[in-house]
N, C-alpha and C positions, 0 to 999 in steps of 0.2 A: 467592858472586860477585855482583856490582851489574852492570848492565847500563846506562845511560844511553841510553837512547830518545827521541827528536822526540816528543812529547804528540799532535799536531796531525798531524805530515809522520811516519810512522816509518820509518827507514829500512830497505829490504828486504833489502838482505844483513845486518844487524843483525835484524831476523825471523826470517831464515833460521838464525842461532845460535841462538833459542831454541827454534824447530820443531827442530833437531838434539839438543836435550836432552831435548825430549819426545818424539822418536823414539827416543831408549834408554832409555827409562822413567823420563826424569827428572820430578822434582818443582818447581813455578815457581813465580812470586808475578807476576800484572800488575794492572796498575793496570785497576779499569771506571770507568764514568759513576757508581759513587756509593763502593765501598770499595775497598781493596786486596783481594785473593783468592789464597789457593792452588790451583791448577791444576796437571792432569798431562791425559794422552792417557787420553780416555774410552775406547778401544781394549786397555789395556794390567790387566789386574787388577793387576797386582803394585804398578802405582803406585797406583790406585785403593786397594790395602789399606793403602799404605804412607800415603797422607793420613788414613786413620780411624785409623791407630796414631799419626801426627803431632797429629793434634787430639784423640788419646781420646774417640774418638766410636764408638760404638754402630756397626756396619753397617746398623741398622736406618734407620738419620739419614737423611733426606733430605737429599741434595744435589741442586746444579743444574747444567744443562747449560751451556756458553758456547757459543751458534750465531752464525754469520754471518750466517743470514735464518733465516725460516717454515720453506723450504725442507731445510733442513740437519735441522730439530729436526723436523720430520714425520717422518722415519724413525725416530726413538726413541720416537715417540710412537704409537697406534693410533690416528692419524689425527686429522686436524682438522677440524670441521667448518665448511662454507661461513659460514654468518651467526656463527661464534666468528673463524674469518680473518679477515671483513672487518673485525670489532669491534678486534682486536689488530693485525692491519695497520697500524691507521692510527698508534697508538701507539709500533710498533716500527721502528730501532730506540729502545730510551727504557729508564728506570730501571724496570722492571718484572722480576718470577719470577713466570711460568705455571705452574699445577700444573694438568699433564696428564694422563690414563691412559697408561700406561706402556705399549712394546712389545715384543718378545722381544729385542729390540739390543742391551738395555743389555747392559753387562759384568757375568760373574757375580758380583763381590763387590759389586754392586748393586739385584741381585733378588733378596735373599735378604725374604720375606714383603714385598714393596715393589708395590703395583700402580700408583704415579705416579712422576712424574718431573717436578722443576723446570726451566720453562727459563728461558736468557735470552738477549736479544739486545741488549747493552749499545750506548748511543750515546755506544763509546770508539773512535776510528779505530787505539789500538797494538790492541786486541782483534780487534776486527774484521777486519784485515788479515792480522796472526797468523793467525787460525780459517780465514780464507781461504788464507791460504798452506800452512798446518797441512795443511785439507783432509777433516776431521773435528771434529767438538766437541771441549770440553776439560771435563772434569768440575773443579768448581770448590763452592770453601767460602770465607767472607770470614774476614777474618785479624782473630782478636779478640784480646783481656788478658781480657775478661768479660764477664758478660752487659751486651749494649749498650752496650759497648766498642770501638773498632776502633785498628787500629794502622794510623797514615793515611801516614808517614815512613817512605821503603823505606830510608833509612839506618836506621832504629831494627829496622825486622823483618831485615836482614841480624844487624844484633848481637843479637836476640834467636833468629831461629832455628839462625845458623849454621852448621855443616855439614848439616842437619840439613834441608835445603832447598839447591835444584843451582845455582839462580838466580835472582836479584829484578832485576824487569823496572821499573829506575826512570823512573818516568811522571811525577812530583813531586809532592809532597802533596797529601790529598786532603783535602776537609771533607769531616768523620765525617754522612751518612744513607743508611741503608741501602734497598735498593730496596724497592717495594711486591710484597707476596707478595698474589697473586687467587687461588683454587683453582679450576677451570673444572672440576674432576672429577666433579664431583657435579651435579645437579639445573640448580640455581641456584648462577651465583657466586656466592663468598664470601671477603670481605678478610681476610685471614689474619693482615697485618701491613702497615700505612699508614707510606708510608717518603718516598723522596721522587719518586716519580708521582702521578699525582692520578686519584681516581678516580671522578671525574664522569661518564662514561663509561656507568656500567654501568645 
């Protein structure tokens, strides 16, 4: 099913059908600030298993969190510290995935030998809105064909995934860059993957 969404404005009872799919463990696609994404309720294992059987991905896989603020991704995380907030504050929302130490929140088909946790806080207003309306994260993967691929056309990923996916959240094409991965878990940052934030910053 395709959803047609305001990019800019979304509209809230059109949010509200797709928070009602991810309140029965449905499976989404919405549009962020740089790829399309698969997303389900970070609350729910069964859909979290059901996107690692959707991608044939490893459970060991990093995925990332979709937050509304700092605020929301603090509790999946073991905390944030004061001079890493203000660093990332100023940034967020923005095209970035923090890798953070991870906290006991996650859902369990995602702690399996996993001690981080990607976040993001995308500067998409349908995401955004959503996570807020939601009221929780949304665990989320970008929707590829391959490596460094993305499928940017929610008419193309409705005919490719097809039943197989509950709903695609059409935001309308996107240009294919993927966001910058920082790893803040360790020591010293470290760019993991230069996409399209910039990281002059660090």
């Amino acid at each position: 099913m395709l959803l047609t969404i305001d990019p800019q404005e979304p509209e809230h009872w059109l949010l509200a059908e797709v928070c009602k799919v991810l309140q029965r463990g449905g499976i989404v696609v919405v549009p962020t600030d740089t790829v399309y994404g698969v997303a389900c309720d970070v609350a729910s294992d069964d859909a979290v298993e059901r996107i690692y059987r959707l991608k044939g991905m490893d459970s060991r896989k990093l995925l990332s969190l979709l937050c509304s603020d700092l605020a929301m991704a603090a509790e999946y995380t073991r905390g944030i510290p004061n001079t890493l907030f203000r660093v990332v504050r100023r940034k967020l929302p923005g095209p970035y995935t923090f890798i953070l130490p991870a906290s006991k929140e996650l859902p369990r088909a995602m702690r399996k030998n996993r001690k981080t946790v990607g976040i993001r806080v995308p500067d998409c207003p349908v995401v955004l809105k959503l996570v807020q309306q939601f009221g929780r994260p949304l665990l989320t993967t970008s929707v590829r064909t391959g490596p460094g691929q993305w499928m940017l056309d929610p008419f193309d990923i409705e005919t490719e995934y097809g039943p197989a996916i509950d709903l695609v959240v059409d935001g309308g094409p996107l240009f294919p860059e993927p966001s910058t991965v920082i790893d803040f878990s360790g020591v010293e940052p470290e760019v993991v993957r230069e996409g399209k934030g910039e990281v002059d910053f660090l």
